[in-house]
C-alpha positions in Angstrom: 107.5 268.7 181.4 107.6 272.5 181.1 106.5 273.4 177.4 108.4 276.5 176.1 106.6 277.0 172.5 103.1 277.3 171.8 101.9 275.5 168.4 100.8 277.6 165.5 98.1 275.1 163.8 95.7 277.2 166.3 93.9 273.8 167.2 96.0 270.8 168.4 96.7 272.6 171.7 94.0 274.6 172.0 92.5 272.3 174.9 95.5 272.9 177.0 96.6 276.3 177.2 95.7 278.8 179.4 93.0 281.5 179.2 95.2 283.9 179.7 97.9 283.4 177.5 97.3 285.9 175.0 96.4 288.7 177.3 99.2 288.0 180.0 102.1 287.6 177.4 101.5 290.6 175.3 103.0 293.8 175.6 100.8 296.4 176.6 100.3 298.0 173.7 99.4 294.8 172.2 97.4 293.9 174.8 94.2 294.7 173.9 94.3 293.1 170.3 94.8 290.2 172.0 91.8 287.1 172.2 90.6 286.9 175.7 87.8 284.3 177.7 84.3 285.2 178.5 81.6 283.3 180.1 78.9 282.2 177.6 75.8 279.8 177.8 78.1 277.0 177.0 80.7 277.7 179.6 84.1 279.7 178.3 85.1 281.2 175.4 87.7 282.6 173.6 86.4 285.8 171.6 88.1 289.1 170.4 87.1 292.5 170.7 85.5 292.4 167.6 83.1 290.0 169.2 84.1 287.1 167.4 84.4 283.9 169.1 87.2 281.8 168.4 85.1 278.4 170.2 85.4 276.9 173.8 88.1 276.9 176.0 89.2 272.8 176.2 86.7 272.7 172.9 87.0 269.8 170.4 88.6 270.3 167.1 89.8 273.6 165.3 86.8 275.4 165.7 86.6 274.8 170.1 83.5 273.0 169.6 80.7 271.8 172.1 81.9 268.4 173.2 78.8 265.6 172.5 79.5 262.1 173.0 79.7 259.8 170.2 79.1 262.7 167.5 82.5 264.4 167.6 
């Protein structure tokens, strides 16, 4: 099924979308506002320029959290 709307609870789907759907979508002025993926110890991650990081990419839960068997 092609999905045309992206949820805005900011966690449900977070596993699922694509790293570069903020940066490819917005306009270029825009653009650079935008959260992107970097490589970290952990594997991928969303961040911002601002350096904050917004969890994994295919994380668990709201906060894109390390995926440990049998604790979350």
């Amino acid at each position: 099924m092609n999905y045309t709307r992206i949820s805005a609870d900011c966690h449900i789907d977070m596993p699922w979308i694509p790293a570069d759907l903020f940066t490819a979508n917005a306009s270029a002025a825009m653009r650079e506002r935008m959260p992107y993926v970097v490589d970290g110890p952990d594997g991928p991650h969303w961040t911002c320029k601002n350096g904050t990081s917004f969890g994994l990419v295919g994380g668990v839960g709201p906060s894109g959290q390390k995926l440990v068997p049998g604790q979350n």
